[in-house]
C-alpha positions as a printed Julia matrix, in Angstrom:
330×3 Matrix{Float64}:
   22.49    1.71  -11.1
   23.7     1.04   -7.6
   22.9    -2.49   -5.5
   20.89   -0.55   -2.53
   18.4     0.89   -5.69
   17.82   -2.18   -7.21
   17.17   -4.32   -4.04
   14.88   -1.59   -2.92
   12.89   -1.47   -6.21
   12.64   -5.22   -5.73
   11.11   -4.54   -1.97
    8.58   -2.55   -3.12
    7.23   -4.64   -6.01
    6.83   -7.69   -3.88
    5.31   -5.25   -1.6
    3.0    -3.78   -3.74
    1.95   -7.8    -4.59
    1.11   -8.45   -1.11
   -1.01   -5.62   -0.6
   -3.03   -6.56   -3.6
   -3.78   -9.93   -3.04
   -7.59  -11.3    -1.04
   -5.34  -12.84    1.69
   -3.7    -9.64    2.82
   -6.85   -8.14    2.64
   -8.56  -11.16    4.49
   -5.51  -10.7     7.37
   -5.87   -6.92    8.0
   -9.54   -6.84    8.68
   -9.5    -8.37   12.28
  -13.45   -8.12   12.38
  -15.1   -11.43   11.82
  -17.58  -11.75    9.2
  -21.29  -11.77   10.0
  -23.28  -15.49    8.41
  -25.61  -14.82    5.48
  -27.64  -17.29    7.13
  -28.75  -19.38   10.24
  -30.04  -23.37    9.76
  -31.42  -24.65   12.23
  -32.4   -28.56   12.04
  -35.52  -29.75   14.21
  -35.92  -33.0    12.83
  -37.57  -35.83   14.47
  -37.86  -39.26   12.12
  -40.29  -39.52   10.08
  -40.54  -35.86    9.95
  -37.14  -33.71    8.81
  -37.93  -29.82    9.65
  -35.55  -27.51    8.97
  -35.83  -23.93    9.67
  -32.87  -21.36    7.28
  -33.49  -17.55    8.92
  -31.61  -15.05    6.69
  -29.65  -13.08    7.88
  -29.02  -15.09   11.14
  -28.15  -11.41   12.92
  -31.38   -9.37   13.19
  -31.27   -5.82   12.1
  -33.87   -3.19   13.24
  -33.6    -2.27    9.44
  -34.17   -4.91    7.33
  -36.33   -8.13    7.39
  -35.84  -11.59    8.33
  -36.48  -14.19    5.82
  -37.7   -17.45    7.51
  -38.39  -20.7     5.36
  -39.71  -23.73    7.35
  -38.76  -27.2     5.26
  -40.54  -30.0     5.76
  -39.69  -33.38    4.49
  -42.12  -36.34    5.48
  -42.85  -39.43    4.07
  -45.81  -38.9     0.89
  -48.86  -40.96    3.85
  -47.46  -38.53    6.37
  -50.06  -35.45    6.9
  -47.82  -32.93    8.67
  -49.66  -29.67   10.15
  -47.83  -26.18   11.67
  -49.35  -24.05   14.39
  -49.89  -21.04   13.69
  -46.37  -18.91   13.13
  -47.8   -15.42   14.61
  -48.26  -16.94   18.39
  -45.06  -18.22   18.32
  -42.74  -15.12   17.28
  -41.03  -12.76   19.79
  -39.61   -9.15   18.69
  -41.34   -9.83   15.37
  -44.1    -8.83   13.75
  -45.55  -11.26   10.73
  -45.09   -9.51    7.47
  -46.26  -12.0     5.19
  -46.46  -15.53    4.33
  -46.86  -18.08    1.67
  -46.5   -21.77    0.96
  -44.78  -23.35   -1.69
  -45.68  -26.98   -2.34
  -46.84  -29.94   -1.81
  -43.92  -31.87   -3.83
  -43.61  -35.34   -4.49
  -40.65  -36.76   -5.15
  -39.11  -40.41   -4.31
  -42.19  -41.12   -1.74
  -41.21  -37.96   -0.05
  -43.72  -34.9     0.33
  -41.92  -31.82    0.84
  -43.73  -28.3     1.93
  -41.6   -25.07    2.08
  -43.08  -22.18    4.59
  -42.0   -18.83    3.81
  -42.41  -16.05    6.38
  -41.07  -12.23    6.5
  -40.79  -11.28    9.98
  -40.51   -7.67   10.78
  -38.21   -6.7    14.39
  -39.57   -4.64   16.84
  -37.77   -2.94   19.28
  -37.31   -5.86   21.71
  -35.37   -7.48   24.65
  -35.05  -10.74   22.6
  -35.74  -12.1    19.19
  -37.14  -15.72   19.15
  -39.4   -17.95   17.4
  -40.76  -20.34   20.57
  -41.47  -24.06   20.39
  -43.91  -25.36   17.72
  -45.93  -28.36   18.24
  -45.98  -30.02   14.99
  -48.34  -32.91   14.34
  -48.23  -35.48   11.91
  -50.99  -38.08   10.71
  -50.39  -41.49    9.16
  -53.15  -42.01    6.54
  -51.98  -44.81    5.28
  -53.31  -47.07    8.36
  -56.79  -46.74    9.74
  -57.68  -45.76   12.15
  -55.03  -43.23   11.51
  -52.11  -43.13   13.64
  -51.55  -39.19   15.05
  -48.23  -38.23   16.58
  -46.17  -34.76   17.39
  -43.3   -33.73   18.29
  -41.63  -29.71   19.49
  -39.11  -27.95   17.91
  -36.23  -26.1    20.09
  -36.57  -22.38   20.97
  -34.9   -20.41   18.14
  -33.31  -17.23   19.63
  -31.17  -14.74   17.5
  -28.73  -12.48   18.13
  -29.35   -8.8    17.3
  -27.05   -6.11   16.24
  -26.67   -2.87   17.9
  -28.85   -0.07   16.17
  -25.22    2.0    16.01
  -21.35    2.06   17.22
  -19.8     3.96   19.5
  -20.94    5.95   22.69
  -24.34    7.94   21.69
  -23.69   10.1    24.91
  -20.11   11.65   23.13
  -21.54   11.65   19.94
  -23.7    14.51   20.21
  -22.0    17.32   20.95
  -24.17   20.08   20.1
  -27.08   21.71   21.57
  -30.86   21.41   20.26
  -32.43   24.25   20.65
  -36.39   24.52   19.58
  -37.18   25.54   16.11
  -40.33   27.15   15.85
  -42.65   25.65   12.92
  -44.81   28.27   11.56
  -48.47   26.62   11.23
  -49.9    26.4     7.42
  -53.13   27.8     7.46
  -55.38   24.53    7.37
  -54.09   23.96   11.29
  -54.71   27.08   12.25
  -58.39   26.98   10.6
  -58.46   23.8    12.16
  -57.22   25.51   15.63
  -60.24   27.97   15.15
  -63.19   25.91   14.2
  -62.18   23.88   17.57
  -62.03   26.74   19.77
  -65.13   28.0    18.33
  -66.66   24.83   18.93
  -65.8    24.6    22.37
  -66.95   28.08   23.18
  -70.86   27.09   21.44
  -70.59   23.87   23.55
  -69.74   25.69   26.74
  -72.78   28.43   25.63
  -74.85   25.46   25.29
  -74.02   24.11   28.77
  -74.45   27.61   29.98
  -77.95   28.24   28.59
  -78.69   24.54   29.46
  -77.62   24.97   33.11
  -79.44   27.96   34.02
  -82.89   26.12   32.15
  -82.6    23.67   34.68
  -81.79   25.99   37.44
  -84.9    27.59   36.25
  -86.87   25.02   36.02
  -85.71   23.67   39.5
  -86.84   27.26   40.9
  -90.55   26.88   39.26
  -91.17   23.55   40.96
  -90.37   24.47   44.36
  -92.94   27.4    44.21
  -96.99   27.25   44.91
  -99.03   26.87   41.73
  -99.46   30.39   42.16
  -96.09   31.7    42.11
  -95.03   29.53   39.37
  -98.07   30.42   37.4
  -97.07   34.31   38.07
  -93.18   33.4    36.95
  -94.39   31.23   33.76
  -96.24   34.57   32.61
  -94.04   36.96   33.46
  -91.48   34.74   30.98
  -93.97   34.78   28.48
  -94.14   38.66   28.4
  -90.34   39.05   28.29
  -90.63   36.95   25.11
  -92.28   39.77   23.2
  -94.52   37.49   21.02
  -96.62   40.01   20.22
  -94.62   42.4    19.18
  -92.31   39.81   17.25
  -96.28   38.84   15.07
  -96.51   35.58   17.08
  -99.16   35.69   18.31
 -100.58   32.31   17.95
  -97.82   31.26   19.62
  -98.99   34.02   22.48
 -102.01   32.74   23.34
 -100.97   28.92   22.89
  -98.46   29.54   25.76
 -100.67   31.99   27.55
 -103.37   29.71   27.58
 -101.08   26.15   28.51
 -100.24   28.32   31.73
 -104.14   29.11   33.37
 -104.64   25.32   32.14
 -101.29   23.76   34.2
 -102.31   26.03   37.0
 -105.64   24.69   37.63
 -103.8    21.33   37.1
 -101.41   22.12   40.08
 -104.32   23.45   42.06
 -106.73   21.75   41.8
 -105.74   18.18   40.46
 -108.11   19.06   36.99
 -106.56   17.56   34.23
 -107.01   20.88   32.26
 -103.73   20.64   29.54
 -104.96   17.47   28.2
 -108.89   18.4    27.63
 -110.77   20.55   24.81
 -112.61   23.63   26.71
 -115.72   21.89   25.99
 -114.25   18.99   28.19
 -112.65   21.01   30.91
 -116.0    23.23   31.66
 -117.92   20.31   31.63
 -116.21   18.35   34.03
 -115.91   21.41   36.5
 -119.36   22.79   35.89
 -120.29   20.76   38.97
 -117.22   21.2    40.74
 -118.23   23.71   43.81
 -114.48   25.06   43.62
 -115.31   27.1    40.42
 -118.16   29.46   40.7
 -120.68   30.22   38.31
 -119.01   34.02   37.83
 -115.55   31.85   37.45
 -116.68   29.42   34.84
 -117.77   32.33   32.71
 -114.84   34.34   32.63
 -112.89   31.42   31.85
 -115.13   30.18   29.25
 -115.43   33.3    27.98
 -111.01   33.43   28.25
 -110.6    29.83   26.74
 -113.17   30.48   24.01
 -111.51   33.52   22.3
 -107.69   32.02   22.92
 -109.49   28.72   20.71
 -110.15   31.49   18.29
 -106.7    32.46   17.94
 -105.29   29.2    18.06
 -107.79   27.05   15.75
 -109.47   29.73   13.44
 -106.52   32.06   12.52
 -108.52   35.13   14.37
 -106.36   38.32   14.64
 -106.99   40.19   18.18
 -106.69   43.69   18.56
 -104.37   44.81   21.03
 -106.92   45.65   23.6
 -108.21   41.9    23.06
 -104.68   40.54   23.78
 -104.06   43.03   26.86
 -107.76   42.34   27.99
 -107.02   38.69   27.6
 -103.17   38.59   29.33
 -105.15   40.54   32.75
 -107.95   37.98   32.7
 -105.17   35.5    33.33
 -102.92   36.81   35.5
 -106.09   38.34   37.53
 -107.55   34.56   37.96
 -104.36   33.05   39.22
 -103.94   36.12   41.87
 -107.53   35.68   43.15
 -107.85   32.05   42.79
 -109.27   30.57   46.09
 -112.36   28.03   46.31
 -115.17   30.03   45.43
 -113.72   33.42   44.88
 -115.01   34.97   41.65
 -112.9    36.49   38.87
């Protein structure tokens, strides 16, 4: 075996050493290594606080672990504001205490917190205003002291330019619905379309209505029956319902004419308190007694009319509102 071979197998086994070993390792990799975890001390005598975040770098995926060490002397009473008004970019998980212990003459609390990042500016747990109470003297002797702002340092959600990275197009995908949205799709359509019915029917009510009160008694009287008959009642076997209506429209009309509270009396109370009234004649009081009598009929003794009767009795109404004047008889 030649000189240049063996000094060259040499080479390469101390080589192949290097390569192997931590330190080489340690050497190549020129980026510096992140801390597990940050301490921060925010002691003030008596009182030692110390706050350990892990990791010290905040990550939009993954938690920060904060514990919050207090170390006071055992007649020391040491109280925390509130953690969740003092975070920043965090959100409070969770929290629990572990302690009291007593140890020495030394009380120490641990405060463990998860905090949560948010898509943030900054990360940063603010001042705290801690307080601590001397019972050992009385009165007792209060005191407090603030920690320093604690702000972290937050990765980058990735490397690398996100405006070169994509390179493709997205184009929209159509999602084909599952059949729960589109019944869902349909019941809301069809209850918009009842809702804007319902407006409809309500609106033109009104409109109605708004038409009836700026006409004479007499007109609207005319209109309210002429509503009645496009009902078809009757014909429909309603016919209490007929003369109920029929009869609540001569009654409202002598109420708008003549200021007679006629919808809220009995007949026998109505003819009685215009049997004196000069604006109803003798011939007028009889055809409406006579009118009011056989609707009562109807309405209270389940009396079937004949045809005629209803006919006979619809005229007798509409005839007393047309010739309605004073003393005019039916």
């Amino acid at each position: 075996m030649s000189t240049c071979h063996i000094r060259f197998c040499g080479l390469a086994v101390v080589f192949g050493l290097l390569t192997a070993s931590p330190a080489f390792h340690a050497m190549a990799d020129n980026t510096p290594s992140e801390p597990e975890s940050r301490v921060e001390d925010m002691s003030q005598p008596p009182v030692k606080v110390t706050f350990v975040a892990k990791p010290a770098i905040v990550r939009l995926d993954s938690d920060v672990l904060l514990t919050i060490r207090i170390e006071a002397p055992s007649e020391l009473e040491v109280e925390l504001p509130p953690l969740s008004t003092r975070l920043g970019g965090f959100m409070l998980g969770g929290m629990y205490e572990r302690g009291p212990i007593e140890e020495g003459g030394t009380t120490t609390t641990e405060h463990h917190a998860r905090l949560t990042p948010e898509v943030a500016d900054e990360y940063r747990i603010a001042p705290m205003a801690i307080k601590y109470t001397d019972r050992s003297v009385s009165p007792p002797k209060t005191g407090w002291f603030a920690t320093r702002p604690m702000v972290f340092d937050s990765a980058r959600a990735f490397e690398g330019d996100p405006g070169s990275a994509v390179t493709a197009s997205v184009e929209p995908v159509w999602i084909r619905p599952t059949l729960k949205a589109v019944l869902g799709y349909v019941a809301i359509a069809v209850g918009a379309l009842l809702s804007l019915l319902i407006l409809w029917r309500l609106a033109r009510r009104v409109r109605t209505q708004v038409k009836l009160m700026r006409m004479s008694p007499r007109e609207r009287a005319l209109k309210e029956l002429d509503m009645l008959l496009s009902r078809h009642l009757v014909q429909k076997g309603k016919v209490k319902d007929f003369y109920l209506q029929l009869t609540m429209i001569v009654r409202s009309y002598i109420e708008r004419q003549h200021a007679v509270r006629a919808p809220e009396q009995t007949t026998e109370e109505f003819l009685a308190a215009v049997a004196s009234d000069p604006r109803f004649s003798p011939q007028v009081l009889a055809r409406l007694e006579e009118f009011l009598q056989a609707a009562d009929l109807v309405k209270f003794a389940a009396h079937k009319p004949r045809e005629n009767d209803i006919d006979s009795a619809t005229e007798s109404a509409r005839k007393y509102i047309r010739t309605d004047a004073g003393n005019t008889t039916v």
